[in-house]
N, C-alpha and C positions, 0 to 999 in steps of 0.2 A: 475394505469396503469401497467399492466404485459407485459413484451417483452422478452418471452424466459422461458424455462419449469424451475419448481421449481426442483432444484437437490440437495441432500442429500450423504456426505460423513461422514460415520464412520470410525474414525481413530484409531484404538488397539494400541497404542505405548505400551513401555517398562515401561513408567513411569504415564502417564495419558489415557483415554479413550472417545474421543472427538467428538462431534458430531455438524457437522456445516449444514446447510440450505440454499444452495443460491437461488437469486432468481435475476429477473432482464435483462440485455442483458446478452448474451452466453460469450459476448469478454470482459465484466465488472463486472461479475458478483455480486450482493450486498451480505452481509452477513445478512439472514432474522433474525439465531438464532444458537447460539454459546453456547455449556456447555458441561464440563469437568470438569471428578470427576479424581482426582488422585488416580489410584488404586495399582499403585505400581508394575507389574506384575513383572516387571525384578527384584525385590529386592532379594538380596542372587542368582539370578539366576549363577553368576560366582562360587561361593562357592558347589553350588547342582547341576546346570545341571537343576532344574523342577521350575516351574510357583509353589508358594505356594496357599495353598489350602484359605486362606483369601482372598490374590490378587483377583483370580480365581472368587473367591465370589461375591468382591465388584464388579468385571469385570462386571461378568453375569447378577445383578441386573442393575448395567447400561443404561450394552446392551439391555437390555428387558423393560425399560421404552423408549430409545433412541427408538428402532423399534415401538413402541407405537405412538410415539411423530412425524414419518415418515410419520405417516400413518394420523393421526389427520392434518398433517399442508398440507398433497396432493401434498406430492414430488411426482415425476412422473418417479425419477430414485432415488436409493439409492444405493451407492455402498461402502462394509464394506470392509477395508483393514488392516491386520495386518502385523507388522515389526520385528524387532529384536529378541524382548523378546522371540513372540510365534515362530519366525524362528528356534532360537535356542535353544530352552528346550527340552529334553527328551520329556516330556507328553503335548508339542506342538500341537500334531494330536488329542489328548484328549480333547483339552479345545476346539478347532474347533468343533469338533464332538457337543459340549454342546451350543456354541453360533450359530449352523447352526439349531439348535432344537428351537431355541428361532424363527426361521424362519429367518435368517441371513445367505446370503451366501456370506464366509469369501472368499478374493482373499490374501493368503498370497505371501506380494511383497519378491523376493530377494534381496539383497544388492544395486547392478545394478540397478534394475527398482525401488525400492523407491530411491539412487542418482539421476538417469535421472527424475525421478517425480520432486523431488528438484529443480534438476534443472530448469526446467521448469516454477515452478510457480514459481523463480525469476523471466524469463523471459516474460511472463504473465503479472507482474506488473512494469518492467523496459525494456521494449524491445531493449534499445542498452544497457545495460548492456554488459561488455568486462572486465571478470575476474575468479574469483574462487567463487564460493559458499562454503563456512561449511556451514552442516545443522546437529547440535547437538542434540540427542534424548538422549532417556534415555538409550539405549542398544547399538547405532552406532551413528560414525561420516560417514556422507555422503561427499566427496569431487566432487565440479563438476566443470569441466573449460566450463564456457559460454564463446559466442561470435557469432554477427552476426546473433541471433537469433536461433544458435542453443546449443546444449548438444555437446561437442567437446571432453568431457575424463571424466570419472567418477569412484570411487572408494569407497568403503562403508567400514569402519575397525571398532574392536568391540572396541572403545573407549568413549560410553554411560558415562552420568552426575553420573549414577550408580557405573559403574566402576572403575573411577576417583581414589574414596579417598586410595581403596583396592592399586592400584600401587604408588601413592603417598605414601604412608604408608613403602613401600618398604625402600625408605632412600632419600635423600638429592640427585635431578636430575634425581628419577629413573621417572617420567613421560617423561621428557625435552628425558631420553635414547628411551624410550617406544617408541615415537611419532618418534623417528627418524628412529628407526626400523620397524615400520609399512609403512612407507613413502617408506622407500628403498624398503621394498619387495611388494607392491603395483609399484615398477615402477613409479610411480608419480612424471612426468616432472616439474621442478620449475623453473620457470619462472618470473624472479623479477620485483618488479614494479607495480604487478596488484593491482585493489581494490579486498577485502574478504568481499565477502557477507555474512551476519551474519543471520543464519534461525534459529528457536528453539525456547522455551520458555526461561532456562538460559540465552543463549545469549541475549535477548530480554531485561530480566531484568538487565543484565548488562548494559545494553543501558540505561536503564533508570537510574540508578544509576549515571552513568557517567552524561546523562543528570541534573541528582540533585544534583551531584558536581559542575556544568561547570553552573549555572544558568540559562539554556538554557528556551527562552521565546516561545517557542511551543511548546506544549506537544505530539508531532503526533512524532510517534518511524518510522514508515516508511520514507525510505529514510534519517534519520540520521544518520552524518557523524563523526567519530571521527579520530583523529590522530593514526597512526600504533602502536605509541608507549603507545597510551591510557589503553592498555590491564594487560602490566604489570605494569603502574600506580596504578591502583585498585587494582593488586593482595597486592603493596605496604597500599595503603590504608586499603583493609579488614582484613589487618593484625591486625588492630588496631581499625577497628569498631567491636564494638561487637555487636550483635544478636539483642539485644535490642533495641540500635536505628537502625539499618539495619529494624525490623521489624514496625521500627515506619514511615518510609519513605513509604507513602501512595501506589504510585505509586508500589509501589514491592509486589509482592507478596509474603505472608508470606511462601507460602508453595514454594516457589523461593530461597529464604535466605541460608537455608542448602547448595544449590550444589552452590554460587555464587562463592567463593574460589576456587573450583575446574575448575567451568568455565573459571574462570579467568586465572587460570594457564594454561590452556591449549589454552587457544586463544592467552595467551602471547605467546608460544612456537610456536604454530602455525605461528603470525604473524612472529616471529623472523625466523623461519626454510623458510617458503616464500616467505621473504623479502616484505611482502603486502608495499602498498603505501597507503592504506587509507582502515577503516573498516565502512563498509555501512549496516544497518540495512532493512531488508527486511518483510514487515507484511506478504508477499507470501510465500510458501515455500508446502511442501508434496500433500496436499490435491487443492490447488489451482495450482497445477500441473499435478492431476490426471483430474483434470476439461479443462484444456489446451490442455492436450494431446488428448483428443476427438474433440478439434475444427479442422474442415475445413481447408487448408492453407489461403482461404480466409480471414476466420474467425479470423485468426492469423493474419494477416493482418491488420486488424481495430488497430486505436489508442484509445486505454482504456482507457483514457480521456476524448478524445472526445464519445465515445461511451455512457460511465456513466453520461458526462454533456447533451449529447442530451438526456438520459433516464429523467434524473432528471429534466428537464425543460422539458421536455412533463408532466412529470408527475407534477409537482406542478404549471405550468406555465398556461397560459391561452389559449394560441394557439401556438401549439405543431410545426410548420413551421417557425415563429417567427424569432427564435436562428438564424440559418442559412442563412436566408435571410438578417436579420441585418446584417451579418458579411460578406457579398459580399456588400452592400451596404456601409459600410463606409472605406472599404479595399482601395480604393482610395487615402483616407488620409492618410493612412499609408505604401506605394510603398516603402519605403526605411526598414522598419523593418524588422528584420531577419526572416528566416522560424520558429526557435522555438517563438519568440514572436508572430507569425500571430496564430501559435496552442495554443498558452494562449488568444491572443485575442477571436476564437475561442470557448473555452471554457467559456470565460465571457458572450460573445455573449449568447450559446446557455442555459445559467442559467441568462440570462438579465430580467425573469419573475419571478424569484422565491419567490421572497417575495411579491409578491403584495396584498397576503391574511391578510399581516401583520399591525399592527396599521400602520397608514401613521407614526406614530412619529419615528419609529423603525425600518422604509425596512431598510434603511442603514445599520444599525447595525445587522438586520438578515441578507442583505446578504452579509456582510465581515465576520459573523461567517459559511456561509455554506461553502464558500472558505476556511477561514483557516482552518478552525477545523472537515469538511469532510472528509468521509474516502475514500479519491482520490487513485489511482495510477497512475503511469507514469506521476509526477509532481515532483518537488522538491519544499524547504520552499522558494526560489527564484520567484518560479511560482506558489506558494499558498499567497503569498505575492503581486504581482501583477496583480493575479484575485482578490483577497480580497479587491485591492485600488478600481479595475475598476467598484465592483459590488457598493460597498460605492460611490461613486461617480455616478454612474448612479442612484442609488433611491437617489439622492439630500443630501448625507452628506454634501457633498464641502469642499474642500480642503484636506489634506491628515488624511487620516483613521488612527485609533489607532495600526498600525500594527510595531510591532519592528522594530527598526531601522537595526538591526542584521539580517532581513531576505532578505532584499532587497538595492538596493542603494537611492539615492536621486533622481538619473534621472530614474531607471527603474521607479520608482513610479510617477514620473511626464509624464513618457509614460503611464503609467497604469489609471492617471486622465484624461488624453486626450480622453483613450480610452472609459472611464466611460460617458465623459461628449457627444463624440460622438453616443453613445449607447442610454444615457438620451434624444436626441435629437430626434434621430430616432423612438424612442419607442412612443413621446411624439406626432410628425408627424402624424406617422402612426395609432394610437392610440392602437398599440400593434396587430395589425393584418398582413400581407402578402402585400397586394393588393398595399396599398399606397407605400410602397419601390419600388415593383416590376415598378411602374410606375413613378419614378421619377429618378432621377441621383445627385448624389453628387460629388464634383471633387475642385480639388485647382489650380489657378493660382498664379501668382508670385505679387500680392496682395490680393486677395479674396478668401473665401471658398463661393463658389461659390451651390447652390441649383436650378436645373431643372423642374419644375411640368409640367406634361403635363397641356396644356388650362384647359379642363373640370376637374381637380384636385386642380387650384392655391387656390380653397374655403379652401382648406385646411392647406393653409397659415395664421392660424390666429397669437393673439396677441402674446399666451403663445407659440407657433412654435417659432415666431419670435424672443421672447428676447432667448431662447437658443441657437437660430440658431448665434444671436451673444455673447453669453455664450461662446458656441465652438471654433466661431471665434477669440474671444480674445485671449483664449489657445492657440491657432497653430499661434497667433501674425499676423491675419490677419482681413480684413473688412469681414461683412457679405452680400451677395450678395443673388439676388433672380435672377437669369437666365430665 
């Protein structure tokens, strides 16, 4: 099931040349098909002033299979944007002239408009995000202050993973001066306190690093959290990894390792000069911000969760009204949960089908892996954690799921069985269709969990209805009643 036109963004950075495919809803968009060759284009550009004529090379070959590859998979929009590198080179306008001949027409962003892009696709995949974005390329640091949904100050300075080692090199601080000097003449209000959203590839693999220091049991980089002071920990540490095992840590990429040092340093500085309060890893950032800024306010509007869980349970589920309708139907039983758990419940709700293609011996275990290990937005490991208990528990796990104890508490997850075994019930009722919820009522009194069928429906009361109907009952510590 397709919901919303296939779009295609090519990305020219400074350091790699990227090309993503989404597909899916407009306000969730899925990632169909993702590949990045690293060509280097910025390299030596601080030294010459021009794009080298290899770079150039490996760029165009690319480029000219990437435009191949648009056309083959029936994007319906592609749009090629280049940054830094080609902003700033001498024969800039040259290497355009050679990738619009490939049949590519290049939008070269400014400083300004790829920060506000940035911006954006944080707020795309975190919509109350309230802070700062870095987004580290290879030729610019983008600075953006989000809040409330929108781009609130933005700033672009030429301080790329390229450039790094060249000031570094200079002596002992000359970064830590560098960074403070761009800051001042940028104007850039600091504001203590905020989280730093962390965009990039570098940053990203610092993330993981730290993740493989901190023995962290979710592998999903979006949305992870580290301490402000995590940044110049690692710089401590990479002092003293060397290259070898750096390169042996699965998750990192090898062609990552080089600029990790440099990364590090300057996110340290960064934190420190900030005053951040917490550094949050973001998988959004440029390209899924050029996609944002085309929606609708409406369109912005939509919760990307729920959006991507109504996509994904029409699409693998059985009956595509399902989701929704379960989750008016057992909202009753849960009148006291806050607005953000009614939107996790929600989300369980509308992926309550997804496994059912699966052996019977395994839904549970397929759907607490679509939850945890999904590539969600606008959740945290909190709320990947508590859809993962409720989805296990409604395909008949019982009792609590394999999910770390580090992501969740003891009572969210005992909310999240509740929610499972209500959902198990419902689906089990109805037989996974519309009709039978819409015609009946669930509800609690101050001893029963109480079930409504209209006359011409109570057939639908059988054995297996019954023993979960008091399954659930037990849960919420009540009798099972038939109204």
């Amino acid at each position: 099931m397709r919901d919303g036109p296939r779009r295609a963004i090519i990305d020219i950075g400074s350091n790699s040349i990227r090309l993503v495919v989404y597909d899916g809803p407009v306000r969730a968009p899925a990632i169909l098909f993702n590949e990045k060759i690293m060509a280097g284009l910025g390299n030596g550009l601080a030294e010459t002033g021009l794009l080298g004529a290899r770079p150039m090379a490996t760029a165009l070959r690319a480029l000219e299979r990437f435009k191949e590859l648009t056309t083959a998979m029936g994007a319906t929009s592609t749009r090629t944007v280049a940054t830094a590198a080609v902003r700033d080179a001498v024969n800039g306008p040259q290497f355009i002239e050679e990738v619009s001949a490939l049949g590519l027409d290049v939008e070269l962003l400014s400083g300004e408009a790829e920060a506000e892009a940035s911006g954006y696709g944080v707020i795309s995949a975190m919509p109350h995000a309230e802070g700062i974005v870095g987004d580290l390329g290879g030729g610019s640091l983008e600075l953006v202050r989000v809040g409330g949904g929108k781009v609130l100050a933005r700033v672009s300075m030429p301080l790329g993973v390229l450039r790094l080692a060249s000031i570094r090199a200079s002596g002992r601080g000359a970064l830590d001066r560098h960074v403070r000097k761009l800051l001042k003449k940028s104007g850039w209000v600091i504001e203590k306190d905020l989280p730093f959203y962390l965009v990039g590839g570098s940053w990203r693999a610092l993330a993981r690093l730290h993740m493989h220091l901190s023995l962290w049991p979710l592998p999903i980089l979006h949305g992870y959290a580290m301490p402000s002071a995590a940044a110049a920990r690692m710089v401590r540490v990479l002092a003293q990894i060397g290259r070898k095992r750096l390169k042996a840590i699965s998750a990192i990429q090898s062609s990552r390792v080089p600029a990790l040092v440099d990364s590090a340093a300057l996110l340290a500085i960064l934190g420190r000069l900030l005053e951040s309060s917490v550094l949050i890893v973001s998988a959004a950032g440029l390209r899924e911000g050029l996609l944002y800024e085309g929606l609708s306010e409406e369109q912005r509007a939509e919760d990307p969760l729920i959006a991507a869980a109504r996509e994904s349970g029409a699409r693998q589920g059985r009956f595509a009204e399902h989701g929704d309708v379960l989750h008016e139907w057992i909202a009753p039983l849960f009148a006291e949960e806050s607005e953000s758990d009614t939107r996790l419940r929600h989300a369980a709700c509308l992926l309550s089908d997804v496994a059912w293609a699966a052996n019977p011996d395994f839904r549970a275990e397929r759907g607490l892996e679509i939850a945890l290990h999904g590539n969600w937005v606008g959740i945290d490991t909190r709320g990947r954690a508590m859809v993962a208990q409720a989805l296990f528990s409604s395909f008949g796990g019982g009792g609590m799921a394999p999910v770390p104890s580090l992501l969740a508490s003891s009572t969210e997850i005992a909310m999240a069985i509740r929610w499972g075994l209500a959902m198990r019930f419902g689906q089990r009722l109805s037989g996974g269709v519309a009709g039978p919820l819409t015609d009946s009522h669930l509800g609690l009194d101050e001893e029963s969990l109480w079930l409504k069928l209209d006359d011409v429906k109570s057939g639908l009361y059988g054995e297996v209805v019954e023993r979960r109907h008091r399954q659930l009952a037990t849960a919420l510590r009540k009798t099972a009643r038939l109204a």
